[in-house]
C-alpha positions, -999 to 999 in steps of 0.1 A, spaced: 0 0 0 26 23 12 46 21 -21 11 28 -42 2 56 -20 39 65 -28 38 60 -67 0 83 -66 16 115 -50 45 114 -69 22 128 -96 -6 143 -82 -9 183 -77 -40 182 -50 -53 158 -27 -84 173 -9 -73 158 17 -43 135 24 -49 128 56 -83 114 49 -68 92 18 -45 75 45 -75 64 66 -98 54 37 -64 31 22 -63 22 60 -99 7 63 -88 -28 46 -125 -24 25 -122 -21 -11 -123 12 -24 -144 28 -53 -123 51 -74 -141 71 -97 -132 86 -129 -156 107 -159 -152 109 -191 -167 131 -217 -178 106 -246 -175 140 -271 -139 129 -276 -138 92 -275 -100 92 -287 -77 87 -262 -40 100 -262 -9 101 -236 -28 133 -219 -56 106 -204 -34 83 -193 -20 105 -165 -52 96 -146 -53 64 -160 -22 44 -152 -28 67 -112 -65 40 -114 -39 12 -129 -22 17 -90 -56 11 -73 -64 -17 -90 -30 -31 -83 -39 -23 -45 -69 -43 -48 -96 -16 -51 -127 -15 -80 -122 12 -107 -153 27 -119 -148 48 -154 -177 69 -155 -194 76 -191 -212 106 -192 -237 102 -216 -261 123 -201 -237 153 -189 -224 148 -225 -259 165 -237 -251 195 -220 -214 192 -225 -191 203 -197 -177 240 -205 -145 241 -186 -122 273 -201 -144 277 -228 -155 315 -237 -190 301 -251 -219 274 -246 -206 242 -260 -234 230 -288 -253 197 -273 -246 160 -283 -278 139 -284 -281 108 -265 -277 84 -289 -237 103 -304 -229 102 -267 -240 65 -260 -222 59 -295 -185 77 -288 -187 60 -253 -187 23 -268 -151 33 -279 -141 41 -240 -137 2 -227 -109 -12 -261 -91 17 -253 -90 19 -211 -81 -15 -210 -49 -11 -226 -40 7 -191 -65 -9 -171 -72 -42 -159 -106 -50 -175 -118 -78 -146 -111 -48 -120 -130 -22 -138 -166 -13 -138 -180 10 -170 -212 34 -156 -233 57 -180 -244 87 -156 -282 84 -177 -284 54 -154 -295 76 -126 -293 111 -142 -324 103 -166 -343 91 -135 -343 119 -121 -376 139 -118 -383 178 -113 -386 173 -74 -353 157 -75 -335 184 -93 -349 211 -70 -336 190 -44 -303 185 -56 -298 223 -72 -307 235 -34 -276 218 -22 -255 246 -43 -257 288 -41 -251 304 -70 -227 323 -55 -207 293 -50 -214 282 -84 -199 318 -99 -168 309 -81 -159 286 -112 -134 311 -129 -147 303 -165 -183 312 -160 -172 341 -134 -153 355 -161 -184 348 -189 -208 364 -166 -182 395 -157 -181 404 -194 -215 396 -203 -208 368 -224 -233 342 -229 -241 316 -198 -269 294 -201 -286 284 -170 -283 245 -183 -248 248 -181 -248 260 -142 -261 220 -140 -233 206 -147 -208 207 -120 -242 195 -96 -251 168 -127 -211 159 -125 -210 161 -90 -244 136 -84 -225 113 -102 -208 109 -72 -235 105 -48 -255 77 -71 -217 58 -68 -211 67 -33 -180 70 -45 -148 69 -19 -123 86 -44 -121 104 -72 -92 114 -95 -88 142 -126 -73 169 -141 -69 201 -126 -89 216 -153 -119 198 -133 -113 206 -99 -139 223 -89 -164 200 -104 -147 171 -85 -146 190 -52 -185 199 -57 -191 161 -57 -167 155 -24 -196 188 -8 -229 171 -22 -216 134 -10 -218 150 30 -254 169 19 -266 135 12 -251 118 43 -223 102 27 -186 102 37 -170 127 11 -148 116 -12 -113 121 -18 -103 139 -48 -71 136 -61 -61 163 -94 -32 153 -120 -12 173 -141 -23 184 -177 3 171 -202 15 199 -225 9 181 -261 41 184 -288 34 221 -301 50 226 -260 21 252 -253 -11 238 -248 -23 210 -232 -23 180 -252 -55 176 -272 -68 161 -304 -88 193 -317 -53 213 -314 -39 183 -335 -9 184 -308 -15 148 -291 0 113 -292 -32 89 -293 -28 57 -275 -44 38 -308 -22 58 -330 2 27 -355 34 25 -331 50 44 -367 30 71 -359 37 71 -325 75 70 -329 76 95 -355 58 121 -329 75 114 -299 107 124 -321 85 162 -319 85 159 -285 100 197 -271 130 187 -251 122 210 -224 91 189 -218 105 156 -223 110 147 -187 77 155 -181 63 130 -200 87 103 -192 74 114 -156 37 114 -165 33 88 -191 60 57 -183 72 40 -153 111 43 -166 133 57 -134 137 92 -134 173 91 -125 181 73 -153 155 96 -177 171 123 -167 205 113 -172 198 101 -204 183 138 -214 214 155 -202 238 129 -220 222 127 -253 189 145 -260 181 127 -299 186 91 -277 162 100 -251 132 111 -277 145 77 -292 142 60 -257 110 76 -251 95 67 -279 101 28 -273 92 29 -241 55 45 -251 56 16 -281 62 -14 -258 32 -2 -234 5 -2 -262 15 -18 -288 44 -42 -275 82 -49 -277 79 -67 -313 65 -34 -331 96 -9 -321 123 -25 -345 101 -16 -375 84 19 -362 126 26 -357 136 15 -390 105 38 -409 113 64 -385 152 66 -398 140 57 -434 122 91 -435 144 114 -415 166 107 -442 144 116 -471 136 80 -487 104 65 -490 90 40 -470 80 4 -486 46 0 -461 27 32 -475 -12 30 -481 -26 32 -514 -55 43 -527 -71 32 -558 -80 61 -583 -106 53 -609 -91 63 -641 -57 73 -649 -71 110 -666 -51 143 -657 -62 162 -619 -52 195 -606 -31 187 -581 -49 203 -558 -81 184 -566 -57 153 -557 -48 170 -522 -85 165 -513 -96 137 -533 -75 113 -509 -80 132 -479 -44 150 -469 -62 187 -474 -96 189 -466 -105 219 -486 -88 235 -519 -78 264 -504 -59 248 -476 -43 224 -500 -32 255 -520 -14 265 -491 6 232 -484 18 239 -517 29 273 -516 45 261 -484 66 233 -500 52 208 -482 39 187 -509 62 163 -531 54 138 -559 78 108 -563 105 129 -540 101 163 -563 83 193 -544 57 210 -560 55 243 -557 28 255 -590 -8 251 -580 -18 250 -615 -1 216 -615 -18 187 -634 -6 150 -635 -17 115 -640 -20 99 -605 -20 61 -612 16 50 -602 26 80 -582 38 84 -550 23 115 -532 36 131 -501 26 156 -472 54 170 -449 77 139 -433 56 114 -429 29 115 -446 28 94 -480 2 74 -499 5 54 -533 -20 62 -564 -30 28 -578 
């Protein structure tokens, strides 16, 4: 236990409160550790598994992992640091991108010790007199406190009364789990700590909430997410995967050797100050042999080294074009999917980023017959007309 407990506050910023984690680890019971998810972004990168592999070392201590889906708070959609309303999912694109949630968890996770909940299992029950009940539990004064809607409502932006809900909706989640502990980001601290207040409201023993850094994704600004297309996903080809964690800003990299891997930090850091290009290197199989396994780094490696060096790798995906006639070239951009407009495919060009068979192209008026051709975006990104 001690060594878990150890492992868990290593990385964790908050524990509201420490003292009160000691006793509940104490107890001997098994412990229910909570965790939510917003099914709008069913894709999971390195960024999740901060919380993730912290469940991995409660389940290893012998406690019950319960990985919350929140279909129904997913209607509303949870607006932490966003300047507007976030549009609604409807039930059934929630209950959809949530299916996606178990493959992927379990590659951290040990699926016989972990317990999948949708929040409409309780949430949806709830009638009129229940949700009078529950928002009476909350001020709105207290509610303002949340720094994104006190700084919508200071400069009379747009705040929906639906979205006040949330935080209580998130928070109730709690309650219908009489949960014992529960872990996130510290973009969702508040929300966590309004469950651990509504727990005692409702006569339960509060829970313990635990917050975990937000990994800063590979632009080395923001935290790591897909819709700032700066993430490493966890289902990404272990090619893929290699070729970004070469991105990786070195002044971040010993943060996510200590966020994402189990490697000794002594020997990470070491490594950084000895040879920085072997470290990525390093990093990069050690974030290979957790999800995809030890066979699949030689190869990742080898295409990695292959490109860095300007060739062409042999395992490229084709696509089959129907007829061999002339197309812009921009036409072609789009037609297989690397631009997703003209316009932006006009820029890759102007921008030299776009090569046929090796030679850049750098007139958009460019025609050519695609069958036989290899086209290619940036580094690594290459696909074979057939």
């Amino acid at each position: 236990m001690n060594n878990g407990l150890e492992k868990i506050k290593r990385k964790a910023v908050d524990i509201f409160s420490q003292e009160e984690l000691e006793q509940k680890l104490k107890s001997g019971r098994k412990l229910t550790i909570k965790l939510g998810a917003d099914p709008s972004r069913p894709d999971l990168h390195l960024g999740h598994t901060v919380v993730l592999r912290a469940l991995k070392t409660f389940q290893d201590m012998g406690h019950e992992v319960v990985f919350v889906i929140g279909d129904f708070t997913g209607m509303i959609g949870d607006p932490s640091g966003k300047s507007k309303t976030r549009p609604a999912l409807t039930f059934e694109q929630t209950r959809k991108a949530g299916e996606t949630y178990l493959k992927q968890v379990t590659k951290i996770l040990d699926k016989d010790k972990t317990r999948i909940a949708y929040n409409s299992e309780w949430l949806s029950k709830m009638n009129f007199k229940d949700i009078i009940e529950l928002t009476s539990k909350y001020t709105v004064a207290r509610i303002l406190e949340r720094d994104d809607f006190k700084n919508r409502y200071e400069n009379n932006l747009p705040l929906s009364m639906h979205e006040l809900l949330y935080p209580l909706m998130q928070g109730y989640d709690s309650v219908a789990l009489n949960a014992d502990i529960e872990i996130g980001g510290t973009d969702q601290t508040f929300n966590l700590l309004v469950g651990r207040e509504l727990q005692k409201d409702y006569g339960q023993e509060r829970q313990v909430v635990l917050t975990f850094p937000l990994l800063v994704g590979l632009d080395g600004k923001e935290k790591m997410s897909k819709s700032l297309d700066n993430y490493i996903g966890i289902d990404e080809s272990p090619e893929v995967m290699y070729e970004k964690a070469m991105k990786i800003p070195d002044e971040v990299l010993m943060e996510y050797f200590r966020l994402t891997t189990d490697m000794d930090l002594k020997e990470a850091e070491n490594l950084i100050k000895e040879d920085i290009v072997k470290a990525h290197k390093r990093y990069a199989e050690e974030i290979i042999r957790m999800y995809h396994g030890e066979d699949k780094i030689a190869m990742a490696e080898e295409r990695y080294n292959q490109i860095a060096k300007g060739g062409i790798p042999e395992d490229i995906k084709e696509f089959k074009m129907e007829n061999n006639d002339e197309i812009n070239i921009c036409n072609l951009l789009v037609k297989v999917g690397f631009a997703p407009s003209k316009s932006e495919a006009k820029r890759m060009i102007v921008g030299k980023g776009v090569r046929v068979n090796g030679e850049i192209i750098e007139d958009i008026s460019t025609s050519l017959k695609p069958k036989e051709t290899i086209l290619q975006f940036g580094k690594n990104k290459f696909i074979r007309m057939v």
